[in-house]
C-alpha positions in Angstrom: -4.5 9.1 30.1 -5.8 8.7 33.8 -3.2 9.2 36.8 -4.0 5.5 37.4 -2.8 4.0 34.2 0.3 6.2 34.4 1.7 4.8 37.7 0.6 0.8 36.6 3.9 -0.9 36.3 3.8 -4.0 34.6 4.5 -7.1 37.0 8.1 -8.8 37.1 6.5 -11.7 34.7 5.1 -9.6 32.3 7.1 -10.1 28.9 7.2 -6.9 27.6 11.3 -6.5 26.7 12.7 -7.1 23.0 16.0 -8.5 23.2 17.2 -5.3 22.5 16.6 -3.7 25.7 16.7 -6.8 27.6 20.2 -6.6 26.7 20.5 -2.9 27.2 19.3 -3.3 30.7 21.0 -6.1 31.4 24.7 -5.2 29.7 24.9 -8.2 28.0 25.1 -8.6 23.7 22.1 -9.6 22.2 24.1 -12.8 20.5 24.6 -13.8 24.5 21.2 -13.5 25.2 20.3 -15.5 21.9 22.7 -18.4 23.2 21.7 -18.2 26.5 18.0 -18.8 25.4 19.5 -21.8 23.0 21.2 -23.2 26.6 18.1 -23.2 28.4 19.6 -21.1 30.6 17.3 -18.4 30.5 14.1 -18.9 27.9 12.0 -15.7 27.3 8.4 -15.8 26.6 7.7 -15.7 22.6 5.6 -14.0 20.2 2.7 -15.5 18.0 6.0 -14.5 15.1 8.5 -16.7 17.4 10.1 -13.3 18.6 11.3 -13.5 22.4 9.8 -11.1 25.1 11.6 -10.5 28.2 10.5 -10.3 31.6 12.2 -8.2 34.6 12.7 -11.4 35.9 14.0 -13.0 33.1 16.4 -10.2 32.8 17.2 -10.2 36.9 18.0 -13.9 35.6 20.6 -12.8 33.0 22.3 -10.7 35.4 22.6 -13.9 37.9 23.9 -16.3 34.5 26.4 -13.8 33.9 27.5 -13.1 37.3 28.0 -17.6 37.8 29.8 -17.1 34.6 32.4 -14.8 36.1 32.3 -16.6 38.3 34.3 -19.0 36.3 30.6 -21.8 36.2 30.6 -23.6 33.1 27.2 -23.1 31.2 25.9 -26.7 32.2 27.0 -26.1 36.2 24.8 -22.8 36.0 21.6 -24.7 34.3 21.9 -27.1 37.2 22.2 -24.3 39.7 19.4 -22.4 38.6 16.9 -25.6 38.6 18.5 -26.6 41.9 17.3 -22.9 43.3 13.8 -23.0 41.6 13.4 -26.6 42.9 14.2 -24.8 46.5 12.3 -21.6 46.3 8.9 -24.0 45.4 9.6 -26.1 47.8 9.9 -23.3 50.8 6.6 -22.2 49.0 4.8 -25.4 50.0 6.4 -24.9 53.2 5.3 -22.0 53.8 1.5 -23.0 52.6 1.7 -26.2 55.2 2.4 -24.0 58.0 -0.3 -21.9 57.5 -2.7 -25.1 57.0 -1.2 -26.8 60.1 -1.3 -23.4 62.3 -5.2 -23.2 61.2 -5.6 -26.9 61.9 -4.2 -26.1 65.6 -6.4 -23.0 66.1 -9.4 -25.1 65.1 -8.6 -28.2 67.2 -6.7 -26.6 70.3 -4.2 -29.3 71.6 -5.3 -31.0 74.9 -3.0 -32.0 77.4 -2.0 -35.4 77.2 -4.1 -37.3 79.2 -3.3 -39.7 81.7 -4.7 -43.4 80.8 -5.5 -45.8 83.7 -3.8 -48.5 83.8 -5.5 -51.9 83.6 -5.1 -55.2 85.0 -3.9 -57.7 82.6 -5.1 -61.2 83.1 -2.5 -64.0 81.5 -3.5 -67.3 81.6 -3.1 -70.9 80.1 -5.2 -73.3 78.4 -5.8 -76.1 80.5 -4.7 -75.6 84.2 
């Protein structure tokens, strides 16, 4: 095997964990995982046989569920929590993207400084003086 393929990692998406050592590495029983999964609380990626695969983020995501847990969160506060935080971390992506599109827009169109218009006369009058 080459040096190269020895150092690949896989990425934190990759689901590559049985539930077995996605509950090794996260300290948690498999049962909790299983229930956790049932929840919607954290759903693994699945096999073609319907076995769950776990990702180091989906296992970075137990560690969070159990942590609101101690924290004394019921199951249906942390669901909400975890969408609320998804819902914010796409939305500073898109922020993020529009920045870059609007600080591209200003290098391509330099702003001018405002210009001063003229003023005009305005002529007011009535129909038949």
């Amino acid at each position: 095997m080459s040096d190269e393929l020895k150092n690949e990692q896989p990425s934190d998406d990759a689901a590559v964990y049985v539930i077995s050592v996605a509950a090794e590495i996260s300290g948690l029983h498999p049962q909790t995982l299983r229930q956790y999964d049932r929840l919607g609380l954290v759903s693994p990626n699945r096999t073609e046989g319907r076995n769950r695969r776990y990702s180091l983020r989906d296992i970075a995501l137990l560690r969070a569920v159990q942590k609101l847990v101690g924290e004394g969160i019921n199951h249906a506060g942390i669901k909400r929590i975890i969408e609320l935080e998804s819902a914010m971390a796409n939305m500073a992506i898109e922020v993020a993207q529009l920045r870059i599109e609007v600080d591209a827009l200003v290098d391509a169109n330099p702003p001018k400084g405002l210009m001063r218009r003229s003023r005009s006369e305005v002529i007011v009058y009535k129909e038949g003086n």
